[in-house]
N, C-alpha and C positions, 0 to 999 in steps of 0.2 A: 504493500500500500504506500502509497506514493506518501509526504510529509506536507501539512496543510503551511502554505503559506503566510507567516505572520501578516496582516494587513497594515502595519504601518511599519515603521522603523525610525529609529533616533534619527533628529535632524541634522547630526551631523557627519551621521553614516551616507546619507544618500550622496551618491558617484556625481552629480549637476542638476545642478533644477533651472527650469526654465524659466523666462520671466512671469510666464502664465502662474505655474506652479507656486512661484513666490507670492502670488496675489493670493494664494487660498491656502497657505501654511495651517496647518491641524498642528491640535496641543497635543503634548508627547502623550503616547500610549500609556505610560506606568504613571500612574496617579500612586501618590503618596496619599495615607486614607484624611488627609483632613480635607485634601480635596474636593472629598463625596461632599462636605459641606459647602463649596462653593457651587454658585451657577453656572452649568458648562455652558451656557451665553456668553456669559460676564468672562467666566477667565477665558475661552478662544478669544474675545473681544480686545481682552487684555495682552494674550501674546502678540497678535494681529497689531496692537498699536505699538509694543513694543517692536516687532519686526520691521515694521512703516520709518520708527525712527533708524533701524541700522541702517536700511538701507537707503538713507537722505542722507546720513554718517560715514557711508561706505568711503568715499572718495579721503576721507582724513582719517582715516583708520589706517587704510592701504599705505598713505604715506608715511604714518607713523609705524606700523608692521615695518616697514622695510628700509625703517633709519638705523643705521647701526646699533642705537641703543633697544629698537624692538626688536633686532633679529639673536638678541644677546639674552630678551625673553623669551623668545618663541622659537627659537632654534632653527629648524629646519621647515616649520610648518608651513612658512610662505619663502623660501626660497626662491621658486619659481614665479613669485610676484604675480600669482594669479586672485582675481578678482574674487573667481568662485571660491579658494580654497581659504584665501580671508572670509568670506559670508560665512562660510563654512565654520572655521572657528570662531566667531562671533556670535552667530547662532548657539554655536556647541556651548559656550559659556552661558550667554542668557539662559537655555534652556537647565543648567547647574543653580545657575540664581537663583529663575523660579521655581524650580522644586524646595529650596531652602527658606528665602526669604518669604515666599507665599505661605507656605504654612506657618513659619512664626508670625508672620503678620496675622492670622486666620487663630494662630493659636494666642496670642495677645488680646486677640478681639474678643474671644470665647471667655479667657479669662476676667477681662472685662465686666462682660455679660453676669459672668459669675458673680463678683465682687457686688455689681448692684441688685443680682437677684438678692443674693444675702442678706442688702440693707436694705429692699421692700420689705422681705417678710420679718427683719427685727420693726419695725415701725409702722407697717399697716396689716389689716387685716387682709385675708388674699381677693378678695372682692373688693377692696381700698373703698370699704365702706366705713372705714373708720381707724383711729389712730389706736395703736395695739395698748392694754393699761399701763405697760413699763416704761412707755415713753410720750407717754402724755403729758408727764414736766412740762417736757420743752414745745413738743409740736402740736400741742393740741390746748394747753393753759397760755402759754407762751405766744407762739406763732399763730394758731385757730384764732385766739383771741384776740388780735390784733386786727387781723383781716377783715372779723367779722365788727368790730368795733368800729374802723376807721373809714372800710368803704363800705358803706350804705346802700340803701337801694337807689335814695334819691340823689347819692353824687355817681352811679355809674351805668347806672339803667341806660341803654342804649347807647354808651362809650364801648370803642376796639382799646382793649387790653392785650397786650403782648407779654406772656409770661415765659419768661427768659430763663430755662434747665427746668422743667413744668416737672418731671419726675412722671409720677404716675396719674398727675391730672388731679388729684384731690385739694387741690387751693383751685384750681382752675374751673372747678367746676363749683365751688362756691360764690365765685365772682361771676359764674354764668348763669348761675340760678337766682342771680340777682338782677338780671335784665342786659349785662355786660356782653359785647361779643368777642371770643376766647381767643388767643390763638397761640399754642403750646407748643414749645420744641426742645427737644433732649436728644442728645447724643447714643441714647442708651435704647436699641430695639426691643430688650423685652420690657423696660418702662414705659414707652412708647403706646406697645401693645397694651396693657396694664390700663394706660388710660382712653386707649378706645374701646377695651371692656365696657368700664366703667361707665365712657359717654354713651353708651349703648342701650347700657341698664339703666341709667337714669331718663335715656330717651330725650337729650339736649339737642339742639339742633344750630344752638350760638354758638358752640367750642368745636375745635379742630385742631387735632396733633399729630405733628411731623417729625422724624426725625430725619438727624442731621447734625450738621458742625450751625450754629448761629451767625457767622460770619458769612456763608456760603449761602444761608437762607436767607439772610439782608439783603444780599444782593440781586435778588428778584422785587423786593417790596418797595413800593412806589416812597418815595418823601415823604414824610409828615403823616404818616398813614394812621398811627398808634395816638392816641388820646395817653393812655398810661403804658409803662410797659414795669415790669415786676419781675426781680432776682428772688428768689425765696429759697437760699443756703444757696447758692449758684457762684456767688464772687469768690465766699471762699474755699470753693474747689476750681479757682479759675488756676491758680497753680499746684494744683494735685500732685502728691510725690514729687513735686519739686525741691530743690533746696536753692534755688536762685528766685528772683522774680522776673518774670518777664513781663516788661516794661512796652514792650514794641507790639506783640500782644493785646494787651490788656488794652491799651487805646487805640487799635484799630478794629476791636470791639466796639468801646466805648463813640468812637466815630460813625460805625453803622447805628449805634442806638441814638445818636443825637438826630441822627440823619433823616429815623424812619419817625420819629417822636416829636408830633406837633409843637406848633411855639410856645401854646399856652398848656402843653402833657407836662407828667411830670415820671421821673423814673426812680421807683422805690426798690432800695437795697436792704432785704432784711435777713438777719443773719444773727448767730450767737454771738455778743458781747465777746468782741476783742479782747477786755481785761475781766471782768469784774463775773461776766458767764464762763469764762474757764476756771475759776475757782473752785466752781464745783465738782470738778474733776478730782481735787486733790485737798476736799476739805474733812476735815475730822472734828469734831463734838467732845467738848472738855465735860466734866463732871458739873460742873458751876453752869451749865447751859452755853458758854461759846461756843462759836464757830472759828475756826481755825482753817488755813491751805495755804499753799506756796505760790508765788507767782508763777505767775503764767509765762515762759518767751511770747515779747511781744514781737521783733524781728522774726523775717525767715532763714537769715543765716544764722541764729541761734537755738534755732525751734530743734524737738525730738525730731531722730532720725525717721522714728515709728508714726510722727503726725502726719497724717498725707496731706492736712490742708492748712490753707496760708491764709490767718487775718488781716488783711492789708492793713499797713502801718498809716496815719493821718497823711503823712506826708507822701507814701504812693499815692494815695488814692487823690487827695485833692490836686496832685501836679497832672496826675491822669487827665481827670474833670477836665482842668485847665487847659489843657491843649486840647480838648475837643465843646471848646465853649458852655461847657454844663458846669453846677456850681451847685456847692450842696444848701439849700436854703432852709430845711429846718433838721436835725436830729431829737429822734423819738427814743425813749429810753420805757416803755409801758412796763406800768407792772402786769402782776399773771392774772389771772383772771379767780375770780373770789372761790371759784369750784376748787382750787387747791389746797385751798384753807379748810377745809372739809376734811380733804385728802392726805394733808399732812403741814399739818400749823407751823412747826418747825421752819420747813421751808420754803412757805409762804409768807413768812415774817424776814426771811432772809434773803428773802428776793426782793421785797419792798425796798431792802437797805441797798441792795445789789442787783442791781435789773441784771437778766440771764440773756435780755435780746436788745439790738438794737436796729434801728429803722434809718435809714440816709433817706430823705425826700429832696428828689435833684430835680433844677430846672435848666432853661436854658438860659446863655447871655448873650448878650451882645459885647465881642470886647473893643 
C-alpha cells in the first residue's frame, strides 16, 4: 500500500513557490494545543499579514543576508544570493516565532482571564446581582453608596454616561436604571460577558458593553459625545504590576477622555483612598479600643513588590489633568453608608474618622 501523502509541509521545506502561491500561504500544519483556542480566521489572517510585511521587506533583508556581517550569521544559507532561499529563511523563522510567541501571548491572555475571573467571584455574586457579604465594606457601603447618593434620577435621566473599566456592568446598570444611557468597556472578555448577562436579565435597553483596550475605542467616538464619563477602581489599575508609572500612557488616555467628554460633563475618578483607605489593610485593635496600622507606600517606586496596583500620587495625576486641559474641581471624601453601623460599629466609627474612598470630580478648562 502505497504511503498517504502529508497534505501540507513546513514553509520552509517547500523547493519554490510561486508568486500565486505566496498570495495564499496556509498556517503551519502542527498546531501547538493553545492554538485550538484561537480563531483559524484570525490566526491565517495573522500569518497572511505577517507574510505581506516580508515580502515589502524582502529587498532589505536580501541586502542585509548578504553583507559580510549577515553571511557571518547565516552561513551558507544565502550564499547563492537567491531571493527565494532568503523568503525561505524568513518565513522558516516567522513560522519558529509564531509557534512561541503566539501561544505565550494566548497563554498570558488566558491567565488574565483567570486572575479577573477570580476577582468577580470574591466580590459578586455569579448572576452580579449583588455585592458578595465579605466585601461589602468597600463596594457596596462605600462605592454602592456613593453612586446611589450622588447621581440621582433627576441629575442623569437621559445623560450618555461612559463608564470607563465597567467590570461586570453592576455600577452601570444602576446608572441605567436610573434613566442614564450606558456605555461600558473592559479589557476583560469574561467580564464583558458577565455584564451582558446581567443587561439581559435585567432587560435594559440604555446600556451597552464592549470590550476592548479604551484608547482604541475612543477613537471611533465622535467629540463631546459623553455628558459624564466614570472610573470606578479603573485608574488604579491603570498601572497594574507595574513598578514605574507610565506617564505617556496615562494622558493619552486622559486626552481621549477630555476629547469625547462635553464642555459642561464632568469625569468622576472613584477609587480606594490613597492614604487613609489602605490603612485598613494593616490595622490592629489595642485593648483600650484603638485603632492602630502602618502607612501605607504612597509612591510607586516604593510600593510592595506583591501590590499590583498604583494610587496615583497628587502630583501625577494633577500634571496629567494639566496637559490635557481637565482640572480637578471638587474632591469627595463620603462617608459609608449608615447600613455598616448595623454591620459593625467599630468600623463604621472608623471610617467617619478615615474615609476608605475617595471621588476626583474633573472638568474641563480653558488654558
Amino acid at each position: 500500500m502505497p504511503k498517504n501523502k502529508p497534505t501540507t509541509k513546513p514553509l520552509s521545506k517547500k523547493p519554490a513557490i510561486t508568486k500565486k502561491q505566496n498570495q495564499h500561504l496556509n498556517a503551519p500544519s502542527e498546531k501547538v494545543q493553545l492554538f485550538e483556542k484561537m480563531d483559524p480566521e484570525i490566526y491565517a489572517k495573522l500569518q497572511s499579514t505577517i507574510h505581506e510585511v516580508i515580502e515589502k521587506t524582502l529587498p532589505e533583508y536580501k541586502e542585509w543576508l548578504n553583507s559580510a556581517f549577515g553571511e557571518k550569521i547565516t552561513g551558507n544559507d544565502c550564499a547563492n544570493e537567491s531571493l527565494q532561499n532568503i523568503y525561505s529563511l524568513v518565513t522558516s523563522a516567522v513560522n519558529k516565532a509564531m509557534k512561541t510567541t503566539i501561544p505565550q501571548a494566548v497563554k498570558e491572555h488566558n491567565d488574565q482571564q483567570g486572575i479577573m475571573e477570580k476577582w468577580f467571584k470574591k466580590k459578586f455574586y455569579d448572576d452580579v446581582s449583588d455585592i458578595r457579604p465579605e466585601n461589602r465594606t468597600y463596594y457596596k457601603y462605600c462605592v454602592e453608596n456613593f453612586i446611589n447618593q450622588f447621581f440621582t434620577k433627576e441629575k442623569i435621566a437621559g445623560k450618555k454616561i461612559f463608564d470607563f473599566g465597567c467590570g461586570p456592568g453592576y455600577y452601570s446598570t444602576i446608572l441605567a436604571k436610573l434613566g442614564a444611557h450606558v456605555t461600558g468597556i473592559d479589557r476583560s472578555t469574561f467580564l464583558i460577558e458577565k455584564a451582558n448577562e446581567l443587561k439581559q436579565r435585567l432587560k435594559l435597553e440604555n446600556v451597552e458593553f464592549f470590550q476592548g483596550d479604551f484608547r482604541d475605542f475612543a477613537k471611533n467616538v465622535t467629540s463631546k459625545n459623553f455628558d459624564h464619563i466614570v472610573a470606578i477602581d479603573t485608574i488604579v489599575s491603570f498601572d497594574y504590576r507595574r513598578q514605574t508609572h507610565n506617564h505617556k500612557e496615562f494622558t493619552q488616555a486622559l486626552s481621549e477622555i477630555s476629547r469625547i467628554l462635553t464642555d459642561q460633563g464632568r469625569f468622576f475618578i472613584i477609587e480606594a483612598h490613597p492614604f487613609f483607605g489602605q490603612l485598613a489593610k494593616a490595622i490592629t485593635l489595642s485593648k483600650d479600643g484603638r485603632f492602630h496600622g502602618r502607612l501605607p507606600s504612597y509612591k510607586i517606586e516604593y510600593k510592595a513588590k506583591d501590590n499590583p496596583h498604583h494610587w496615583f500620587t497628587l502630583d501625577e495625576m494633577t500634571s496629567a489633568l494639566c496637559e490635557n486641559c481637565l482640572a480637578i474641581c471638587r474632591i469627595y471624601e463620603p462617608d459609608p453608608s449608615v447600613e455598616l453601623e448595623k454591620e459593625n460599629p467599630h468600623l463604621y466609627r472608623f471610617y467617619l474618622k478615615y474615609p476608605h474612598l475617595i471621588v476626583y470630580e474633573i472638568c474641563k478648562v480653558k488654558i
